[in-house]
GUGUTI-599819 format. One line per 10 residues: their letters; for each residue x, y, z of C-alpha. Coordinates in pm, 1 decimal. Example, Ala and Ser with C-alpha at 12.3 -4.5 7.8 and 13.67 -1.06 7.14 Angstrom:
BEGIN
as> 1230.0 -450.0 780.0; 1367.0 -106.0 714.0
END
This chain:
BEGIN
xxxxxxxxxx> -321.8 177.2 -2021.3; -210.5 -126.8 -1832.5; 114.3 -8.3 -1708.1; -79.7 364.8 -1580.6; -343.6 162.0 -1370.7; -76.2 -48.3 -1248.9; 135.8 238.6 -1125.4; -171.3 368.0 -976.8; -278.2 56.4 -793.6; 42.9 60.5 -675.6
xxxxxxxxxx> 87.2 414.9 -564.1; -258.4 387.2 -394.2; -118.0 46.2 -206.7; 218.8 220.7 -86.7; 47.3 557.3 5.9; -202.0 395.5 207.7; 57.4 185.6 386.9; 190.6 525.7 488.5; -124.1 660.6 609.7; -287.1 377.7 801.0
xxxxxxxxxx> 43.6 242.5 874.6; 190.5 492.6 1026.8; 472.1 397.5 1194.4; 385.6 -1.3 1102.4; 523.9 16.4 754.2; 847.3 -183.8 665.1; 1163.2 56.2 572.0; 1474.0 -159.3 429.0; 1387.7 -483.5 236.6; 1064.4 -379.8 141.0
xxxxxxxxxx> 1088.6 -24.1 30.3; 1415.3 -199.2 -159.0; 1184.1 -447.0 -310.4; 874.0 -211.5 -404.7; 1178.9 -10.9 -592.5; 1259.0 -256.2 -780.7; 925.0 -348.2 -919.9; 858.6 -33.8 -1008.7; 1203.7 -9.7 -1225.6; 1078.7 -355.1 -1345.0
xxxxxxxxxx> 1337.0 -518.7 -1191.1; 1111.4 -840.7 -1077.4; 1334.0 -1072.7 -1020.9; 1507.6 -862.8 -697.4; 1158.8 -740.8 -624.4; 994.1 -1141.3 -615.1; 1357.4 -1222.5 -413.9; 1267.5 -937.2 -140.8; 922.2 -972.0 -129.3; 945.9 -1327.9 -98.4
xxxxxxxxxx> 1217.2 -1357.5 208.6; 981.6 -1119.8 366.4; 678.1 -1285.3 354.5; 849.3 -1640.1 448.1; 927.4 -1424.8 791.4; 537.7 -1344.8 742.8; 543.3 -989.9 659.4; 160.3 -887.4 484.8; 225.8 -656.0 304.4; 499.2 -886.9 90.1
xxxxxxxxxx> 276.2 -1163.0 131.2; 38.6 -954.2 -62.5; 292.9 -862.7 -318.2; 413.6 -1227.6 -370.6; 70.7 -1294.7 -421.8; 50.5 -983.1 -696.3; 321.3 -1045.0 -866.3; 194.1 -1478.6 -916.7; -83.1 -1266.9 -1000.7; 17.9 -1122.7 -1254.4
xxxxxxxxxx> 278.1 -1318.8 -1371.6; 538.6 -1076.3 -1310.5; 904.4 -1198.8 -1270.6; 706.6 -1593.3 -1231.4; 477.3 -1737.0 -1451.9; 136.7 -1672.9 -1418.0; 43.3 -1908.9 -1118.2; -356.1 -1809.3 -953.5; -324.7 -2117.2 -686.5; -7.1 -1971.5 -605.0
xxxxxxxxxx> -108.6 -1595.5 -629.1; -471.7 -1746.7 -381.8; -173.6 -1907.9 -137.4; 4.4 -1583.1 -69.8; -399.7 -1351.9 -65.4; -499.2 -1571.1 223.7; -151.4 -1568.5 394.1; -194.5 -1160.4 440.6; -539.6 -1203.8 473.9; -481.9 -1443.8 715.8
xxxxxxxxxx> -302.2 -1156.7 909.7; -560.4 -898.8 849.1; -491.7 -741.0 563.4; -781.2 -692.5 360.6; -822.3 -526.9 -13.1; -1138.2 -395.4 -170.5; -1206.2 -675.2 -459.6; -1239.7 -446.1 -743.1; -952.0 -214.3 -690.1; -668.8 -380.5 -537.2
xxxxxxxxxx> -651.8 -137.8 -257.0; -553.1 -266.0 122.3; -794.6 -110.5 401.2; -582.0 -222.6 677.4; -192.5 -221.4 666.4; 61.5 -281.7 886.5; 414.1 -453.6 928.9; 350.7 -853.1 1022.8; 712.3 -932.3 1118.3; 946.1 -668.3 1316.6
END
């Protein structure tokens, strides 16, 4: 039941990245990256997201942040997981609390 709402909160997060994106949303490194977390690979995922959101991307920021989160590919780290939120928040991107979804997307660094 996990792993289904996961893939959802993630499909929702991606497809609305293409729609209010537009034109905004990252193609190489990132689409590489959100490939590889969904094959589970989180190690390559973590190592793409991450170089990204050093170069202050949001949208990896926010899935650096997930991924603490979560504990996926890390341990389980919250102050590290908060770090990463505010850096994309920081840059506008905002998510509805209770369902992980960004209302505002957009590439930080092109």
């Amino acid at each position: 039941m996990i792993e289904g709402m996961k893939t959802v909160v993630l499909t929702l997060l991606i497809g609305s990245m293409l729609v209010a994106g537009g034109s905004n949303v990252c193609a190489g490194p990132f689409d590489d990256g959100y490939v590889a977390y969904e094959r589970g690979d989180y190690a390559t995922a973590l190592s793409l997201f991450r170089q990204l959101a050093e170069q202050g991307n949001a949208n990896a920021q926010f899935f650096v942040g997930y991924m603490y989160k979560n504990g996926e590919g890390v341990p389980k780290d919250f102050a590290e997981a908060a770090k990463w939120f505010r850096k994309s928040a920081d840059q506008g991107l905002a998510v509805q609390p209770r369902r992980n979804v960004p209302q505002r997307q957009g590439c930080a660094a092109e």
